[in-house]
C-alpha positions as CSV (number, residue, x, y, z in Angstrom):
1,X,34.5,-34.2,-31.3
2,X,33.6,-34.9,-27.5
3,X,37.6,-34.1,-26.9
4,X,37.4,-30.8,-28.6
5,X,34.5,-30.4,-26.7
6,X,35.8,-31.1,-23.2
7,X,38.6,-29.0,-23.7
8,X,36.6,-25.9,-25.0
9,X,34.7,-26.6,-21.7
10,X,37.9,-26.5,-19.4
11,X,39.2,-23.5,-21.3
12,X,36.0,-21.6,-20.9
13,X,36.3,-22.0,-17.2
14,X,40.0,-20.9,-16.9
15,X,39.1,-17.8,-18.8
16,X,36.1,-17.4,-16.2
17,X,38.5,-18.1,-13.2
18,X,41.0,-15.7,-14.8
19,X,39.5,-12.2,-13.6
20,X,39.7,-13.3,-9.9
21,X,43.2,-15.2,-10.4
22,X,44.7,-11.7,-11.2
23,X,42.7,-9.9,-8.5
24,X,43.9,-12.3,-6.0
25,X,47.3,-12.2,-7.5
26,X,47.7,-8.3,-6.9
27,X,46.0,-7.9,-3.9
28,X,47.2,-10.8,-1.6
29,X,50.5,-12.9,-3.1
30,X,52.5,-9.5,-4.3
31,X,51.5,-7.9,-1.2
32,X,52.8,-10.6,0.9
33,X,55.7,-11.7,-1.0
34,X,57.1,-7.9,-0.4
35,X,56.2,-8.4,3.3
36,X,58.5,-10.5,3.4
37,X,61.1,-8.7,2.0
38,X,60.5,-5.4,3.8
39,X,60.3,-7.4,7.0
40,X,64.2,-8.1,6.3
41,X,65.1,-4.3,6.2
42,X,64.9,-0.9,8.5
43,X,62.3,0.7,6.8
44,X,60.7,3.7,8.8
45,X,59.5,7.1,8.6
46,X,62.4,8.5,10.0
47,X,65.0,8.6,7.4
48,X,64.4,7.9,3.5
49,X,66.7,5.2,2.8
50,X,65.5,1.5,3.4
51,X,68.7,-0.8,4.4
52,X,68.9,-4.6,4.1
53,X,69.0,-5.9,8.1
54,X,68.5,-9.7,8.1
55,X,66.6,-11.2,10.9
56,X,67.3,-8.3,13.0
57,X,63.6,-7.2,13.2
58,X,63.2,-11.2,14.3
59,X,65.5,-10.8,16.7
60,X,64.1,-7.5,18.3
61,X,60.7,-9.1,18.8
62,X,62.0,-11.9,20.6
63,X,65.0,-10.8,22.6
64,X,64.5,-7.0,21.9
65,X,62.0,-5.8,24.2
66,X,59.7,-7.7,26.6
67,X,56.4,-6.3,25.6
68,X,56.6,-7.9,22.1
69,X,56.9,-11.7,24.0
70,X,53.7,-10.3,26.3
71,X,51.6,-9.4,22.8
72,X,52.3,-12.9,21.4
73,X,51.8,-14.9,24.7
74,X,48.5,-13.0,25.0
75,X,47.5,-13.7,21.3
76,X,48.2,-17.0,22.2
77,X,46.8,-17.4,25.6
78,X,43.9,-15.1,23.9
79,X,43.3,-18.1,20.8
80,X,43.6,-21.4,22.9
81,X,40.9,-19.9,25.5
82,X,38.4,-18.6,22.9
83,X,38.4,-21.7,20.9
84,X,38.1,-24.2,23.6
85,X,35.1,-22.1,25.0
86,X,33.3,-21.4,21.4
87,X,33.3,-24.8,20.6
88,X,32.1,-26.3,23.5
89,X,29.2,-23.6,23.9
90,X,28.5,-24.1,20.7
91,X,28.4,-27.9,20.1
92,X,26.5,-27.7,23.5
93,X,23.8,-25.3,22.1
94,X,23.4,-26.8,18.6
95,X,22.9,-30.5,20.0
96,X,20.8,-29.0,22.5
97,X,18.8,-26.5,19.9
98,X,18.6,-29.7,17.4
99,X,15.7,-31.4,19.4
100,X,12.1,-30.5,18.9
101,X,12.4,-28.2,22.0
102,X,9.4,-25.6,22.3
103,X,10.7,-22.3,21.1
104,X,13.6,-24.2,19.4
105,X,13.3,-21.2,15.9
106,X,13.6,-18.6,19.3
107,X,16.8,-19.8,20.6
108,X,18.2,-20.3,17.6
109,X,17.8,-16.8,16.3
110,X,18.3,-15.5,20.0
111,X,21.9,-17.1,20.3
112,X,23.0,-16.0,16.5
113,X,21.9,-12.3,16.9
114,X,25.2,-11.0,18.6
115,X,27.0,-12.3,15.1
116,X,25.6,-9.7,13.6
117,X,27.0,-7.2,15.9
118,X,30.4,-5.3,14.6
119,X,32.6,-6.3,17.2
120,X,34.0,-2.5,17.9
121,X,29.8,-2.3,18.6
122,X,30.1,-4.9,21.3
123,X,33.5,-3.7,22.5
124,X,31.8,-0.1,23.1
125,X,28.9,-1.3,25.0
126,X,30.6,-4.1,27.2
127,X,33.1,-1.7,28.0
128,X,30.6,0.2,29.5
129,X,29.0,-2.8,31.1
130,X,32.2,-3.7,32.7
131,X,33.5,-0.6,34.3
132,X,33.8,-0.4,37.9
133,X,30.4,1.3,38.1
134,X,28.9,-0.4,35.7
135,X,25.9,-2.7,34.7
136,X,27.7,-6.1,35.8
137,X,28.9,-4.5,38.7
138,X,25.7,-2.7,39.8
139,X,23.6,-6.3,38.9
140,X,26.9,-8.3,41.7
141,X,25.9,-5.3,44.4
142,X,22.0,-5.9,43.8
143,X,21.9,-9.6,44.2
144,X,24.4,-9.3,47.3
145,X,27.1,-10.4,45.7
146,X,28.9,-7.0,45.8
147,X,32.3,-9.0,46.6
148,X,33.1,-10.4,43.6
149,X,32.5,-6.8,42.1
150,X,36.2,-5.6,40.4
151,X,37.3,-3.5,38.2
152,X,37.1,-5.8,35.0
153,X,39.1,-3.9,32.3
154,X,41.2,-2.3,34.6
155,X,42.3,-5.5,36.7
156,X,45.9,-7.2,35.5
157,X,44.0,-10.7,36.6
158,X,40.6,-10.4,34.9
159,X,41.5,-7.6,32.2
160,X,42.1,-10.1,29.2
161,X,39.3,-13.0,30.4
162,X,37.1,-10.5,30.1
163,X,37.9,-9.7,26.5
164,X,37.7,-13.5,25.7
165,X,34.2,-13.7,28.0
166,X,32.9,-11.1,25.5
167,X,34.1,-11.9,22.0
168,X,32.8,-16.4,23.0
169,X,29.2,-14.5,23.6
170,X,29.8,-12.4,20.5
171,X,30.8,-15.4,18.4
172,X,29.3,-19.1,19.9
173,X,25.8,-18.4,18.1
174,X,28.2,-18.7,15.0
175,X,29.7,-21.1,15.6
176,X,26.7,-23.1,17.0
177,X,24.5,-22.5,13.3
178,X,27.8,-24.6,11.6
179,X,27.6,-27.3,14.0
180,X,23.7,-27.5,13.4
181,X,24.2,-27.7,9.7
182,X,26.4,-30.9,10.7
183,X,23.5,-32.5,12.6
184,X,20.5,-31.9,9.9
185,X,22.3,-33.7,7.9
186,X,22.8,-37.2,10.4
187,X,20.0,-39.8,9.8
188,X,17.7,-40.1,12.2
189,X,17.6,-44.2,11.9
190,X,21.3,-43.9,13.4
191,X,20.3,-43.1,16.6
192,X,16.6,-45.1,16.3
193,X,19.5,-47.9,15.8
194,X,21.4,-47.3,18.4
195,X,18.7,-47.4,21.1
196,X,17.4,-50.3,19.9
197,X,21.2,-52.0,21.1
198,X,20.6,-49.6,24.0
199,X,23.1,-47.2,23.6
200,X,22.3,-44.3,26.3
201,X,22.3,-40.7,25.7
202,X,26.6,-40.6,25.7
203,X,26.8,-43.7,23.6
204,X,24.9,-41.8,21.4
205,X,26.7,-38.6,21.5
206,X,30.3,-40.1,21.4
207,X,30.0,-42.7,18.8
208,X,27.6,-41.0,16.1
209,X,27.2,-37.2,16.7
210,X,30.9,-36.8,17.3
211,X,32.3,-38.9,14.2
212,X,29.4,-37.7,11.8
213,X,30.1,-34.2,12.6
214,X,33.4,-34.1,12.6
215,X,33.7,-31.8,9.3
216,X,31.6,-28.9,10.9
217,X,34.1,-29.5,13.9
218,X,37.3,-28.7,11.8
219,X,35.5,-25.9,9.8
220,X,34.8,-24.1,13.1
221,X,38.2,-25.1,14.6
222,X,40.1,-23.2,11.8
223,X,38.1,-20.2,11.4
224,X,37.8,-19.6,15.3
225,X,41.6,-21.0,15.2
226,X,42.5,-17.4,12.3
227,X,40.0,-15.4,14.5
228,X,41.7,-15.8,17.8
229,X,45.1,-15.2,16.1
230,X,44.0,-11.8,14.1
231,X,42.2,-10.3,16.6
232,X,42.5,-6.6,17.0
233,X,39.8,-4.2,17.0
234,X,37.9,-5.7,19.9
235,X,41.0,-5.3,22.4
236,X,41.5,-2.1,20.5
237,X,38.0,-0.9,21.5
238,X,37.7,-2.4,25.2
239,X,41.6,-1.9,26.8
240,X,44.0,-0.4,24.1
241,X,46.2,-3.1,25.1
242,X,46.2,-2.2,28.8
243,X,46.1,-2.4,31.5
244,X,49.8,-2.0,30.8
245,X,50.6,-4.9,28.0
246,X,48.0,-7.2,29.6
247,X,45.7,-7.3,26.9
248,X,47.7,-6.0,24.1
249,X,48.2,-8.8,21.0
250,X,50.1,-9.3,17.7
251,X,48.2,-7.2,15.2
252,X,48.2,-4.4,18.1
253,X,51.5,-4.1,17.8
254,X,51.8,-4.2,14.0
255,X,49.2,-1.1,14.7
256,X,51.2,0.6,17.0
257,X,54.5,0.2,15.4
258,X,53.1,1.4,11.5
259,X,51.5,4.1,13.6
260,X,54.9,5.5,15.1
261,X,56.3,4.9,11.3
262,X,58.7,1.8,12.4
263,X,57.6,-0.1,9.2
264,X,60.0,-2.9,8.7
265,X,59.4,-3.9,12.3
266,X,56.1,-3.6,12.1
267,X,55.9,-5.4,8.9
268,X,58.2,-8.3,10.9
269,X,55.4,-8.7,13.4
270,X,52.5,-9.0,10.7
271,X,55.2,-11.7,8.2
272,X,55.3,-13.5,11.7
273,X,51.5,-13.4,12.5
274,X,50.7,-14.7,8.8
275,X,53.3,-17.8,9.3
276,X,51.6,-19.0,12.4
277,X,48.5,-18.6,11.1
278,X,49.6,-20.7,8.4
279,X,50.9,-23.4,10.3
280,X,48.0,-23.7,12.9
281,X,45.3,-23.7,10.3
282,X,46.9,-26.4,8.1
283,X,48.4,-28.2,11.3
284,X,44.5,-28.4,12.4
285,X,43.4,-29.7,8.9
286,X,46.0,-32.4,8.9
287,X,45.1,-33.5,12.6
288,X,41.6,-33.5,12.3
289,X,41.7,-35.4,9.0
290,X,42.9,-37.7,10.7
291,X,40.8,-38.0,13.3
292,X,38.4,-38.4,10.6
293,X,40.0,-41.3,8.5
294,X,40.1,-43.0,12.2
């Protein structure tokens, strides 16, 4: 009886699961499975047969045309910046945040209010902020400091840092409300333990924050990780990719290049995008499971 039971059970939950099986099934695996496939031909809006090319979209976007290298060293450069600088303002602000600080509840919603932001909102206003006459700009001239005024957006050197500057403040106070899930849920006696065998602030830190938190760590690693990869509309918003291809990235150029009816190209660049996305978020998983088993 308890057999027939337990199966009923675990067909009752397939039938439940089904609905969203086939959803997922039509909306994401078929779609990307024919990505694949229409990233191996010439598909555009310019004549109405579709013709089987190989790799030759591959071969364009890396020995075709410079500005296609430029869009994916910026992704990258774009990714490896914005994590590093998340996840340290954020750890920073959630150890920091944890403490029975006066106005602790303030800070917290303070810091996690830009998350709620659409980032082409953000992208509108800081790109007024940051023109030449703008609010940063005019705050440098009041405080005599007029020198290290520039034109933010506009400036080959500061044009994509900027970007990155804007979408960490966007983002950290994310970031940071993961990382203080992680530390509710560490035992206080650890650390009453620990300074007891007078272990100092570090000691602390190193061996028992860092190892008991190290779940919200990868959590926050990957999704900032996909983030940084698929970004788009905030560049869109701020620079358009300029000045020149200084700020343009990956899923810009699958926008541009759908846009001017290039599909299989552009489709190329997105089937490439969702490979190394792949890799980096389950190469980060492996890694820091690691570090965790450690």
């Amino acid at each position: 009886m308890s057999r027939v039971t337990t199966l009923q059970r675990r067909t009752y939950r397939s039938y439940l699961m089904l609905p969203a099986i086939i959803l997922y099934t039509l909306f994401f695996i078929i779609p990307n499975f024919a990505a694949f496939g229409f990233a191996l031909t010439d598909w555009n809006s310019y004549r109405s047969e579709v013709n089987f090319i190989g790799l030759e979209n591959f071969r364009t976007i890396f020995l075709g045309d410079s500005r296609y290298l430029r869009f994916i060293t910026n992704t990258l450069i774009y990714t490896a910046v914005s994590v590093v600088l998340k996840i340290g303002l954020g750890l920073g602000l959630a150890v920091l945040l944890d403490r029975g600080i006066k106005g602790r509840d303030f800070f917290r919603v303070t810091f996690y209010l830009p998350v709620i932001l659409p980032s082409i909102v953000v992208g509108i206003v800081f790109k007024a902020f940051l023109h030449p006459q703008g609010l940063v700009n005019q705050i440098l001239e009041f405080m005599g400091l007029g020198f290290l005024a520039k034109a933010w957006l506009v400036d080959n050197a500061t044009a994509l840092f900027s970007i990155i500057l804007v979408e960490v403040w966007r983002v950290t106070g994310y970031v940071m409300v993961i990382f203080l899930a992680g530390l509710q849920l560490i035992p206080q006696s650890y650390y009453e333990a620990a300074e007891i065998d007078g272990a100092g602030g570090w000691a602390k830190f190193r061996h028992i924050t860092l190892p008991l938190i190290s779940y919200s760590m990868m959590v926050n690693v990957v999704l900032q990780l996909i983030a940084g990869l698929k970004v788009f509309s905030i560049v869109m918003v701020m620079t358009g990719g300029g000045p020149g291809f200084r700020t343009g990235v990956v899923n810009l150029a699958v926008f541009e290049l759908y846009s001017g009816g290039l599909y299989g190209l552009s489709t190329a660049f997105g089937v490439l995008l969702f490979v190394v996305i792949l890799i980096a978020a389950f190469g980060a998983i492996k890694l820091m499971d690691k570090e965790v088993e450690l």
